[in-house]
TORKOL-4160 file (C-alpha; in steps of 0.2 Angstrom, whole numbers, padded with zeros to 4 digits, m for minus):
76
<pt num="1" X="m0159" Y="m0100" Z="0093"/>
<pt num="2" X="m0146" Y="m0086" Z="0089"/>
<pt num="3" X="m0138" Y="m0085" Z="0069"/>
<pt num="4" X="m0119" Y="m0087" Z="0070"/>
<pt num="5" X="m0111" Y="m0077" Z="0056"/>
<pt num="6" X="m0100" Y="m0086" Z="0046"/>
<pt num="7" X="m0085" Y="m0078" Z="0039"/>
<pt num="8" X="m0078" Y="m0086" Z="0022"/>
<pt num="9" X="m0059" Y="m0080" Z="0015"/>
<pt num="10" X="m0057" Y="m0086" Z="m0002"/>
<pt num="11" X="m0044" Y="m0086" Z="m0015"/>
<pt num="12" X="m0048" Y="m0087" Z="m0034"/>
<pt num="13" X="m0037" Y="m0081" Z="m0047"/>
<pt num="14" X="m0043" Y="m0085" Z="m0067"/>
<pt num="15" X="m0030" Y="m0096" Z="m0077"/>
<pt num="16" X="m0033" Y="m0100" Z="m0098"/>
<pt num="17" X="m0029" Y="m0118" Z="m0091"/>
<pt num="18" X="m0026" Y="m0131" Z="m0077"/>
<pt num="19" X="m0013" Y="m0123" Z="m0066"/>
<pt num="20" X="0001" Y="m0131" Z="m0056"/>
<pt num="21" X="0005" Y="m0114" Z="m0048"/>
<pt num="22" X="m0006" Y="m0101" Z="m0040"/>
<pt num="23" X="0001" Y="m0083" Z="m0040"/>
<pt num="24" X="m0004" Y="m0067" Z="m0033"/>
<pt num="25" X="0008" Y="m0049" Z="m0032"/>
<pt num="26" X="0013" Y="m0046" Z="m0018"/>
<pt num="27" X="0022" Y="m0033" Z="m0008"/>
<pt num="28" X="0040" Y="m0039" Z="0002"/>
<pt num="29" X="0046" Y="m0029" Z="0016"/>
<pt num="30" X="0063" Y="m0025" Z="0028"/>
<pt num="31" X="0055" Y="m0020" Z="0045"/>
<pt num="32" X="0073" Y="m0013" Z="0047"/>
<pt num="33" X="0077" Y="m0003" Z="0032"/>
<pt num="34" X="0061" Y="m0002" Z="0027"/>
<pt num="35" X="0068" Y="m0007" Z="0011"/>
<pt num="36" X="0051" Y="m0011" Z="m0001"/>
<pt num="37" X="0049" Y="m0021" Z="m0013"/>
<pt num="38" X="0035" Y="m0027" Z="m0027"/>
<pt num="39" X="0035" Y="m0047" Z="m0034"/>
<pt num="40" X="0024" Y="m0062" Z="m0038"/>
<pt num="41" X="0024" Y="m0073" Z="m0024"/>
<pt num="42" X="0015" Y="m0092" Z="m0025"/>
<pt num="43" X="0004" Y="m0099" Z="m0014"/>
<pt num="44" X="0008" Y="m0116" Z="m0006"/>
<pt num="45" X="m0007" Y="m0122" Z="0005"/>
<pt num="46" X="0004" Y="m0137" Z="0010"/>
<pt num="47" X="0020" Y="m0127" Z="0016"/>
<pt num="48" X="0028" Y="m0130" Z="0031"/>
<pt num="49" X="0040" Y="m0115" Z="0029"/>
<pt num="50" X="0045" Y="m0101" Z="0017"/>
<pt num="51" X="0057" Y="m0093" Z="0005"/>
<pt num="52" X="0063" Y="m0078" Z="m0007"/>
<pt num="53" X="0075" Y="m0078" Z="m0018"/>
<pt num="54" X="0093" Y="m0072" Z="m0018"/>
<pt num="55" X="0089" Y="m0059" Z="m0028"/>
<pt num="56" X="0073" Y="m0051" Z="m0018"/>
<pt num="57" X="0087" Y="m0053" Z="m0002"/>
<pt num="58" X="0099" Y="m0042" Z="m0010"/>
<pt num="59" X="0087" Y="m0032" Z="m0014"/>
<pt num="60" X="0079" Y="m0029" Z="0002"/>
<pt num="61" X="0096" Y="m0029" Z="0010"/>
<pt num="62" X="0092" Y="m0046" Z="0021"/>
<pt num="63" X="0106" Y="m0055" Z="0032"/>
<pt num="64" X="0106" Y="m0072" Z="0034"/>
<pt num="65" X="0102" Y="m0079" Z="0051"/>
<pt num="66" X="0101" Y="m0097" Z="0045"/>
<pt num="67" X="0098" Y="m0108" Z="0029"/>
<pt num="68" X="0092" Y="m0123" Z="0022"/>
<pt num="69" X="0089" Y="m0132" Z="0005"/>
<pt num="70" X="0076" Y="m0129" Z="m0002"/>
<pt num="71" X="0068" Y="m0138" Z="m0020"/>
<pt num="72" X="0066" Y="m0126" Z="m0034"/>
<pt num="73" X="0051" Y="m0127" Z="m0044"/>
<pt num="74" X="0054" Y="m0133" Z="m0059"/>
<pt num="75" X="0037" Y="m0128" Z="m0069"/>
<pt num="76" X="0039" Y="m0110" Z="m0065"/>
Protein backbone atom coordinates (compact mmCIF):
# COMPACT_ATOMS: atom_id res chain seq x y z
CA UNK A 1 0.00 0.00 0.00
CA UNK A 2 1.59 3.40 -1.05
CA UNK A 3 1.11 6.69 1.51
CA UNK A 4 -0.71 9.55 -0.50
CA UNK A 5 0.47 12.90 0.82
CA UNK A 6 -2.11 15.08 1.78
CA UNK A 7 -1.86 18.54 1.32
CA UNK A 8 -3.91 21.04 3.85
CA UNK A 9 -4.28 25.08 2.94
CA UNK A 10 -5.61 26.76 5.82
CA UNK A 11 -6.73 30.17 6.82
CA UNK A 12 -6.68 31.36 10.55
CA UNK A 13 -6.53 34.74 11.49
CA UNK A 14 -6.81 35.62 15.65
CA UNK A 15 -9.91 37.92 16.48
CA UNK A 16 -10.49 39.45 20.57
CA UNK A 17 -14.16 38.14 19.64
CA UNK A 18 -16.64 36.36 17.39
CA UNK A 19 -16.12 37.78 14.04
CA UNK A 20 -18.78 38.28 11.19
CA UNK A 21 -15.78 39.23 8.85
CA UNK A 22 -12.65 37.61 8.08
CA UNK A 23 -9.85 40.06 6.74
CA UNK A 24 -6.44 39.60 5.41
CA UNK A 25 -4.06 42.49 3.37
CA UNK A 26 -3.80 42.15 0.34
CA UNK A 27 -2.10 43.40 -2.80
CA UNK A 28 -4.51 44.76 -5.85
CA UNK A 29 -3.12 44.96 -9.20
CA UNK A 30 -3.76 46.55 -13.10
CA UNK A 31 -2.06 43.96 -15.34
CA UNK A 32 -2.26 47.11 -17.74
CA UNK A 33 -0.66 49.84 -16.01
CA UNK A 34 0.66 47.92 -13.63
CA UNK A 35 -0.76 50.43 -11.27
CA UNK A 36 -0.36 48.70 -7.41
CA UNK A 37 -2.06 48.93 -4.77
CA UNK A 38 -2.05 47.71 -0.92
CA UNK A 39 -5.76 47.07 1.08
CA UNK A 40 -7.68 44.83 3.37
CA UNK A 41 -9.66 42.64 1.45
CA UNK A 42 -12.51 40.01 3.20
CA UNK A 43 -12.89 36.72 2.54
CA UNK A 44 -16.32 35.22 1.46
CA UNK A 45 -16.23 31.40 1.33
CA UNK A 46 -19.76 31.52 -0.19
CA UNK A 47 -19.23 34.02 -3.08
CA UNK A 48 -20.18 33.62 -6.22
CA UNK A 49 -18.40 36.73 -7.75
CA UNK A 50 -16.35 39.81 -6.58
CA UNK A 51 -15.86 43.27 -6.02
CA UNK A 52 -13.70 46.66 -5.14
CA UNK A 53 -14.55 49.69 -4.35
CA UNK A 54 -14.85 52.84 -6.38
CA UNK A 55 -12.13 54.16 -4.84
CA UNK A 56 -9.51 51.19 -5.14
CA UNK A 57 -10.89 51.48 -9.21
CA UNK A 58 -9.89 55.04 -9.46
CA UNK A 59 -6.97 54.34 -7.90
CA UNK A 60 -5.80 51.58 -10.13
CA UNK A 61 -7.18 53.38 -13.12
CA UNK A 62 -9.88 50.44 -13.97
CA UNK A 63 -12.51 51.00 -16.80
CA UNK A 64 -15.72 49.38 -16.51
CA UNK A 65 -16.50 46.60 -18.79
CA UNK A 66 -19.80 45.98 -16.96
CA UNK A 67 -21.69 46.23 -13.49
CA UNK A 68 -24.07 45.13 -11.19
CA UNK A 69 -25.52 45.69 -7.66
CA UNK A 70 -23.95 44.63 -5.24
CA UNK A 71 -24.99 44.62 -1.22
CA UNK A 72 -22.85 46.66 1.03
CA UNK A 73 -21.80 45.19 4.23
CA UNK A 74 -23.23 46.86 6.75
CA UNK A 75 -21.00 45.62 9.84
CA UNK A 76 -17.85 46.69 8.34
Amino acid sequence: MSKNKINIHALTRNYPSISRVITSPITVQNTNTESVEQTSGIWDTGATGSAITKSLSQKLGLIPIGQTRVKRCTWL
